[in-house]
C-alpha positions in Angstrom: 31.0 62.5 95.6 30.7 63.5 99.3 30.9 60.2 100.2 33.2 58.7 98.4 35.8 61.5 99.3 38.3 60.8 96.1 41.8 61.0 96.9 42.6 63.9 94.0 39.3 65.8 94.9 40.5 69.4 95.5 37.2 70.6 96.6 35.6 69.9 100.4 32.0 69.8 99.2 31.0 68.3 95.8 29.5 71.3 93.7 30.9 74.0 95.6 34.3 76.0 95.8 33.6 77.4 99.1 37.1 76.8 101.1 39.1 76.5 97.6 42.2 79.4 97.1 43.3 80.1 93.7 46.8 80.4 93.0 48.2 84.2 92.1 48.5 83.0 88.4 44.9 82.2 87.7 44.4 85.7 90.4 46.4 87.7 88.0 44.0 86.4 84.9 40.8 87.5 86.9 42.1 90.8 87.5 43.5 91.1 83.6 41.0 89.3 81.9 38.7 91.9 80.2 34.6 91.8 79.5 32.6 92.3 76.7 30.2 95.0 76.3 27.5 92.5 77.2 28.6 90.5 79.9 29.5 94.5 81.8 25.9 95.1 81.1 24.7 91.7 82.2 26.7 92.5 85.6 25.7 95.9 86.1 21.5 94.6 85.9 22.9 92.2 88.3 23.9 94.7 90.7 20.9 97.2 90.4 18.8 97.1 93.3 21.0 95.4 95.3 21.0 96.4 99.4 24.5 96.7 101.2 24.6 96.5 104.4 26.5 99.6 106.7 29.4 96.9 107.4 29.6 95.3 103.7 29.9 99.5 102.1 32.3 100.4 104.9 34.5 97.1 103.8 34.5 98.3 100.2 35.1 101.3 100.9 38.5 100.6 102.9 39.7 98.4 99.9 38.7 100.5 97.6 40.9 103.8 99.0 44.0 105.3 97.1 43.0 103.5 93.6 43.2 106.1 91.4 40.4 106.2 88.6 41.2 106.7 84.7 39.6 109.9 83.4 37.9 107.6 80.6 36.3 106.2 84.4 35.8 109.7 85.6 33.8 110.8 82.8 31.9 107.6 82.5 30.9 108.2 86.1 29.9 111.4 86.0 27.9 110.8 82.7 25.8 108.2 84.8 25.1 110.4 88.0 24.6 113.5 86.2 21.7 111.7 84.3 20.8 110.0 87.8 20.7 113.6 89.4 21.6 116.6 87.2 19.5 119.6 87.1 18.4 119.9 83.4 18.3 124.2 82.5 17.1 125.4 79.5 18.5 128.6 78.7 16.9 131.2 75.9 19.2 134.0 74.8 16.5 137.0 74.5 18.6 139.2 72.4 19.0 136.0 69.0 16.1 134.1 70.6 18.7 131.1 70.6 17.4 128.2 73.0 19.8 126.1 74.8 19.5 123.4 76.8 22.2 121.5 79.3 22.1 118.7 81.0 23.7 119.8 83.9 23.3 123.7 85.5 27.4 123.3 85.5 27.7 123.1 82.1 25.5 126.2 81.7 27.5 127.5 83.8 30.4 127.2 82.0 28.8 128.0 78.8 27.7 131.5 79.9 31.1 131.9 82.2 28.9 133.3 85.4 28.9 131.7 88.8 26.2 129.0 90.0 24.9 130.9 92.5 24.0 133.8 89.8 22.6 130.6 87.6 20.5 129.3 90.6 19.2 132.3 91.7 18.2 133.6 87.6 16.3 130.3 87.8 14.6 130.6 90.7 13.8 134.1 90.8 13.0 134.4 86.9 15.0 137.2 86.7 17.3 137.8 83.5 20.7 136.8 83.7 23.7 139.4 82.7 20.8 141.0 80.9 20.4 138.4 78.2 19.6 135.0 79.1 16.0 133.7 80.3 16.7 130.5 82.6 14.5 128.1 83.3 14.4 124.1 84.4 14.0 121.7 81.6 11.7 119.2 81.7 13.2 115.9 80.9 
């Protein structure tokens, strides 16, 4: 095909759309079209372990300021970095024996309505916290 060069050949290099720009119609159906749950999940294994480089995450980064997330996003999100990196506490009530676990020490926080650093520090220390609750790290 190279070498013929056709006269109604869009394309510089036979194969390849390197050089091509699409028009803002078939633009506006990229950015609207939507996946399914499988091809998202194909994508995302695609992604995982990939390297940036300093100037490819600073470039994503500048297009990527003002756009505002949805909360569904949010919560998705923070869902995958809390599993990624939340601190698992396992708290036991010593006055009903109840055990409860959280994934996150800010959701036991906000279950027993005291501060992190009083959570943290019952942890660490061993002490009891607000004389009732044992808290500990959970092993995943």
């Amino acid at each position: 095909m190279d070498l013929l060069k056709p006269e109604y050949n869009i394309l510089n290099v036979a194969g390849s759309s390197l050089g091509y720009k699409h028009t803002r119609e078939t633009m506006e159906k990229f950015k609207t079209r939507k996946f399914s749950d499988e091809t998202l999940t194909n994508l995302a294994k695609a992604a995982t372990g990939r390297i940036l480089s300093k100037e490819t995450r600073v470039k994503i980064s500048t297009v990527r300021k003002g756009i505002k997330l949805s909360d569904k996003t949010r919560i998705k999100l923070s869902a995958i970095v809390t599993a990624r990196n939340g601190i698992s506490v396992e708290v036991t009530n010593i006055i009903s024996f109840e055990i409860m676990s959280y994934p996150t020490l800010t959701l036991a926080v906000l279950a027993l309505d005291v501060s992190r650093t009083a959570v943290k520090k019952a942890m660490d220390s061993g002490k009891i916290l607000k004389k009732t609750y044992i808290i500990k790290l959970y092993k995943k």
